[in-house]
C-alpha positions as CSV (number, residue, x, y, z in Angstrom):
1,X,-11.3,-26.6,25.3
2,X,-14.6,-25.3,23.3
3,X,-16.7,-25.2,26.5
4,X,-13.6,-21.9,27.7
5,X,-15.6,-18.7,27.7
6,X,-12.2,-16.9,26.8
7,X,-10.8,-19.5,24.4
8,X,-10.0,-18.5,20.6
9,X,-10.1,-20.2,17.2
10,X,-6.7,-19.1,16.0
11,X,-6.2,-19.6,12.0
12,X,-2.4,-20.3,11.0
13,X,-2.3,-19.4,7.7
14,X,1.2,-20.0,5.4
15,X,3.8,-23.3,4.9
16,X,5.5,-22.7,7.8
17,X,5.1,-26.4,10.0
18,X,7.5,-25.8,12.4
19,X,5.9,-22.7,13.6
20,X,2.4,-23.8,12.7
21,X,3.0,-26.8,14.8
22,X,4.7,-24.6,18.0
23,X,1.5,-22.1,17.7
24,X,-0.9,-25.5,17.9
25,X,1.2,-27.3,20.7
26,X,1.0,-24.5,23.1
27,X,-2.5,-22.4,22.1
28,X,-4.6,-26.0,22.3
29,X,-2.5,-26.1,25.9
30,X,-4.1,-23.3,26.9
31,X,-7.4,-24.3,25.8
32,X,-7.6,-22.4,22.1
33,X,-8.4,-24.0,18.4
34,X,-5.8,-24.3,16.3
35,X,-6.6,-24.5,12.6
36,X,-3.9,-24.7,10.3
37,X,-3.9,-23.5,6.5
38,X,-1.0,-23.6,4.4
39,X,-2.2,-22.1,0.6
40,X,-2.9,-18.2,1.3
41,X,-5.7,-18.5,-1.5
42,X,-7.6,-20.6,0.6
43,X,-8.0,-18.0,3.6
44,X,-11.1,-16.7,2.3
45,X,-12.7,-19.9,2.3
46,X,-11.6,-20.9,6.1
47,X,-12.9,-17.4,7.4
48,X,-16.2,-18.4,6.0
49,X,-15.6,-21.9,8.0
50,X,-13.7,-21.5,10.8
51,X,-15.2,-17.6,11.7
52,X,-11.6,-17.5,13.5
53,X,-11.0,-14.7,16.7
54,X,-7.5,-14.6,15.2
55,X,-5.6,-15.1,12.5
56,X,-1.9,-15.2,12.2
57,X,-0.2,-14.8,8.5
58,X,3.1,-17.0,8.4
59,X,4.7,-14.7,5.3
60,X,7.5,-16.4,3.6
61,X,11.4,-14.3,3.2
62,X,9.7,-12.9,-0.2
63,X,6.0,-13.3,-0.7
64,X,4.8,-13.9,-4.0
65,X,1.6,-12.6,-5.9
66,X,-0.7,-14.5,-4.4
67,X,-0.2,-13.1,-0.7
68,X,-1.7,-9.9,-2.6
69,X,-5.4,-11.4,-1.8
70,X,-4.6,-12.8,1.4
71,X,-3.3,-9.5,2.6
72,X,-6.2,-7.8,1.4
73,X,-8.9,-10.4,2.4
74,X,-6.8,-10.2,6.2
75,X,-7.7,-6.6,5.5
76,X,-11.4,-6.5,5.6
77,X,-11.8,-9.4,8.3
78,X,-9.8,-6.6,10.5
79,X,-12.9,-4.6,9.6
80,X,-15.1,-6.5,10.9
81,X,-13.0,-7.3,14.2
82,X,-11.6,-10.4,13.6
83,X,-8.2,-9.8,14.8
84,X,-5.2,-10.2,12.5
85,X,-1.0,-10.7,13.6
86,X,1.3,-11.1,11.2
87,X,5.1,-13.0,10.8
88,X,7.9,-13.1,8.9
89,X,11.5,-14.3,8.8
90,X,12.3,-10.2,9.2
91,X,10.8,-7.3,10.1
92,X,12.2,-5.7,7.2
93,X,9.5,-7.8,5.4
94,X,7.0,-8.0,7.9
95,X,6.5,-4.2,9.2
96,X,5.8,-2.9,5.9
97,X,3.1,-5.2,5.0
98,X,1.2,-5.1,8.6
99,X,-0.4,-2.1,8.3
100,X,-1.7,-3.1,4.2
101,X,-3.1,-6.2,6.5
102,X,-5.0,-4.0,9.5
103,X,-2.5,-6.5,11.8
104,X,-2.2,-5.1,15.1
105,X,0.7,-6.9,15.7
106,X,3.6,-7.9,13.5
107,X,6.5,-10.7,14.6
108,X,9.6,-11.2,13.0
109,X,9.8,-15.6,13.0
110,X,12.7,-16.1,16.0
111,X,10.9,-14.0,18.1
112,X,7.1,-15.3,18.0
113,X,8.9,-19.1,17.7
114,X,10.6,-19.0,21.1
115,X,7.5,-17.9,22.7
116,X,4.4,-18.6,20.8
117,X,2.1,-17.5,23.9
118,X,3.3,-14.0,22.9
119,X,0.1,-13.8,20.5
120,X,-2.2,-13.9,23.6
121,X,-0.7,-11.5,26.0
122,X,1.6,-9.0,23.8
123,X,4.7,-10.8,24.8
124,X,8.1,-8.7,24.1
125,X,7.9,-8.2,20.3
126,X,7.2,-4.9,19.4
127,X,3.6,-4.1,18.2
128,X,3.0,-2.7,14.3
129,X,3.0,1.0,13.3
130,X,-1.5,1.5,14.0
131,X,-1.5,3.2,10.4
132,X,-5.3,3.7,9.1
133,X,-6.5,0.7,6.9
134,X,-6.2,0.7,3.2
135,X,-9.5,2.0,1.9
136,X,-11.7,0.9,-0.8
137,X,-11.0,1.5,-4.2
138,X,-12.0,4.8,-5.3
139,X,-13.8,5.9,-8.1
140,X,-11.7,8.1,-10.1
141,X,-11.9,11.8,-10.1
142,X,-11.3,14.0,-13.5
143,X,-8.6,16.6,-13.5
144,X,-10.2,19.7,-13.2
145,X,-8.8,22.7,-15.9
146,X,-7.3,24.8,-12.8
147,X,-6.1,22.3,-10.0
148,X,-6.6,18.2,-9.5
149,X,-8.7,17.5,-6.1
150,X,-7.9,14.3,-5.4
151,X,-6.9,15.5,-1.8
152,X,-8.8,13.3,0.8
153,X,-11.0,15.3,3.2
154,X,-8.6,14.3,6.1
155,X,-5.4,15.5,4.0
156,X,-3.0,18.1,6.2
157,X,-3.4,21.1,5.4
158,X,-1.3,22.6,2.7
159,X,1.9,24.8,3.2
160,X,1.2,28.5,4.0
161,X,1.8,30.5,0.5
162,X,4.6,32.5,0.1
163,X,3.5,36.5,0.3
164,X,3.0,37.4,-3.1
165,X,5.4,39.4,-4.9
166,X,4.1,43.1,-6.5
167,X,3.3,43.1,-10.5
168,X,6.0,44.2,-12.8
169,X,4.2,45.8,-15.3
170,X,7.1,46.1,-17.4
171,X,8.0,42.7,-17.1
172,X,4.9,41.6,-18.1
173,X,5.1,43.9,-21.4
174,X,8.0,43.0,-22.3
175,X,7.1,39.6,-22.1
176,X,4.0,39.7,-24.5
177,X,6.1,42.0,-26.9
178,X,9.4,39.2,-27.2
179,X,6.4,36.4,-27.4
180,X,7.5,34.3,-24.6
181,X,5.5,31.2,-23.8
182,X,4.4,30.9,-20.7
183,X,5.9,28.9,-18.1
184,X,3.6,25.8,-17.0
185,X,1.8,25.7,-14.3
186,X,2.7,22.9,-11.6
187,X,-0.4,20.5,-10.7
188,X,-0.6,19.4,-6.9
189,X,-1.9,16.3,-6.3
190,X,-2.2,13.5,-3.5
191,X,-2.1,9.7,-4.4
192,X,-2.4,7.1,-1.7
193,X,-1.8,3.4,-3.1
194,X,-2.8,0.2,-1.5
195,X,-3.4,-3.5,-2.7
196,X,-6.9,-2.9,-3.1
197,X,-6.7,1.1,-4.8
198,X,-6.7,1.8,-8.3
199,X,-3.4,3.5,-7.9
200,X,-0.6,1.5,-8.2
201,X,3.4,1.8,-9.0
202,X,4.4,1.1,-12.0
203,X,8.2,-0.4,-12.9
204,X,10.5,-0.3,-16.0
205,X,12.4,-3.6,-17.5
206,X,15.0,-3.7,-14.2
207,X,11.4,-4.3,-12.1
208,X,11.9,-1.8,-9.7
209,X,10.3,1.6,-8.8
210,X,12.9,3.2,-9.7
211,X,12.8,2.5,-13.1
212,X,9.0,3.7,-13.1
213,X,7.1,6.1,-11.0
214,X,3.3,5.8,-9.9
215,X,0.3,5.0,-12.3
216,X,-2.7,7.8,-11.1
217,X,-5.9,6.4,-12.1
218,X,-8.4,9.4,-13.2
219,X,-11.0,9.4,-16.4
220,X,-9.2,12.4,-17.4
221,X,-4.8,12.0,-17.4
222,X,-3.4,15.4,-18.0
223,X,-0.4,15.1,-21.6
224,X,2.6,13.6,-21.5
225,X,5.0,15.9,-20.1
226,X,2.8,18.0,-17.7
227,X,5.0,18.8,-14.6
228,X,3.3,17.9,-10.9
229,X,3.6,17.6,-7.5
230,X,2.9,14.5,-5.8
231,X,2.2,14.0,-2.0
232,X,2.7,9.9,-2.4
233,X,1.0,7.8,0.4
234,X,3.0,4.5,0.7
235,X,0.7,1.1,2.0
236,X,2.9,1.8,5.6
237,X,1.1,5.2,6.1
238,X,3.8,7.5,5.5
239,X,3.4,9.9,2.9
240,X,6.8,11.8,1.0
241,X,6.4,15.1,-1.0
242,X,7.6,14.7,-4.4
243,X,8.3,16.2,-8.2
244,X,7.3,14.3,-11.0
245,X,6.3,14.2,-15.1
246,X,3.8,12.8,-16.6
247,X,6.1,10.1,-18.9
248,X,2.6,8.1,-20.4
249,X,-0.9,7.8,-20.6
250,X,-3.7,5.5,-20.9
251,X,-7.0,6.8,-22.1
252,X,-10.2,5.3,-21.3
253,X,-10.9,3.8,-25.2
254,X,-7.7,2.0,-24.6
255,X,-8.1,0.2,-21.4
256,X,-9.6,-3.0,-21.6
257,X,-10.9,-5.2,-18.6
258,X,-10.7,-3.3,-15.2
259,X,-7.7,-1.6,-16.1
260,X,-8.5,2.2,-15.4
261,X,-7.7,5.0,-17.3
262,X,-4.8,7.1,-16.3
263,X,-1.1,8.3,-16.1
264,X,2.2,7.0,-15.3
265,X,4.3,9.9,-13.2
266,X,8.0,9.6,-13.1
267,X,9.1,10.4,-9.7
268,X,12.5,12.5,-9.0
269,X,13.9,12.5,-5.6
270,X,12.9,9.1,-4.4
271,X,14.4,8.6,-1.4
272,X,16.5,5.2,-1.3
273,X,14.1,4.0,2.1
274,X,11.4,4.5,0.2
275,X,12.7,2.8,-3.1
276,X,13.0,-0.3,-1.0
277,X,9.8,0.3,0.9
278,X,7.6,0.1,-2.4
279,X,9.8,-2.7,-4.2
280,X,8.8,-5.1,-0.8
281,X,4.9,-4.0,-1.3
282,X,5.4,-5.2,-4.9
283,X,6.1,-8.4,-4.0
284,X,2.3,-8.4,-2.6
285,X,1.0,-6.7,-5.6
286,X,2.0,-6.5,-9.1
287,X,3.3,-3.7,-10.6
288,X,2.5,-2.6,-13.8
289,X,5.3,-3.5,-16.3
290,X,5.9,-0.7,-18.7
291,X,8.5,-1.2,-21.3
292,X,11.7,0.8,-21.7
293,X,10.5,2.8,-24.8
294,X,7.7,4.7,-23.2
């Protein structure tokens, strides 16, 4: 088995036996390792160890906090080439986390149990959306006085403008003479939010995003209230154009720890696929709780 030129060291990693034991039964048959880990915290430890080919992520029905740093520590070893597949009683669970992982493949249970050789040759099951890897954390930008640039250098480009309209001069007169205020102008900004960003969702008391709205990180948050448009990038790759309002902030004498400075945006128009999309990727990383009152 070791002396195979083309044989792998496979890591199992979750407490799933049954399928742990079918993926050891039938890879050390065709001349692989098998190593079998069933704590998530411990993957870090075993990829130091082991230095595995592949390694397949067993994801319980609703993964708790602590598949947060297994997700992200999956992350970087797909970096580095080490390939990662990952499996879960559903896709509904499983599809949405792969690409937070870099797995190029994503199972749902049934499927990769009936034919556990299916993680050497591509079997039947259908591979996982090839969205770009979550990037580093990035150091926060301040919110300049006439427009936010926190687009990334890759971004689409934006929407043509609409032809301006001619001046009304008497408009505009008028305006100053009946002392109008001005209307406020609308912020653009793009926020892309992974396990390992400094973005991140942030929930009300029923837990859900819904109830919330996205926390921006940035050394200077614009006031409560300020109106914006938010091009949102979910952990899956897709990205939804939104309106939102600033509904609190958190200044940087008031963060402690590595909490960073910031905003809370209330979305409006949340789609209901997307509601659910972000409340799954919450089960991987914590939310921030923010209570009803703010």
């Amino acid at each position: 088995m070791a002396g195979a030129s083309s044989s792998l060291r496979v890591l199992a990693v979750g407490a799933d036996p049954e399928l742990a034991a079918a993926l050891h039964l039938h890879l050390a048959r065709a001349g692989h390792a098998v190593y079998a880990v069933p704590a998530p915290a411990e993957l870090d430890l075993f990829l130091r160890a082991a230095a595995p080919h592949l390694v397949v992520l067993m994801l319980p029905a609703s993964p708790d906090a602590a598949w947060g740093g297994a997700l992200t520590t999956a992350a970087s070893a797909a970096r580095v080439g080490v390939r990662v597949v990952l499996v879960a009683p559903s896709r509904e669970v499983v599809e949405p986390l792969a690409a937070v992982a870099g797995a190029e493949r994503a199972y749902a249970r049934a499927d990769l149990l009936a034919r556990p050789l299916a993680l050497l040759d591509g079997g039947a099951a259908r591979p996982a959306p090839r969205f770009p890897a979550p990037a580093a954390p990035a150091h926060a930008a301040p919110w300049p006085a006439e427009a936010l640039a926190l687009e990334e250098p890759d971004a689409p480009p934006p929407e043509r403008p609409a032809p301006r309209r001619a001046v009304d001069l008497s408009a505009l007169i008028e305006e100053e003479l009946l002392g109008e205020a001005p209307r406020p102008r609308v912020t653009r900004v793009e926020v892309n939010v992974s396990l390992v960003s400094d973005h991140n969702f942030f929930v009300g008391t029923t837990r859900r995003v819904d109830s919330g709205g996205v926390f921006i990180a940035t050394q200077l948050p614009p006031p409560v209230g300020t109106r914006l448009q938010v091009r949102l990038g979910l952990a899956d790759g897709r990205k939804l154009d939104l309106e939102g309002e600033v509904a609190f902030v958190r200044e940087k004498g008031a963060t402690t720890g590595r909490q960073p400075s910031g905003c809370g945006v209330r979305l409006e128009g949340l789609p209901g696929w997307a509601v659910e999309a972000i409340d799954r990727f919450t089960l991987a990383r914590q939310p921030i709780l923010v209570g009803a009152d703010r």
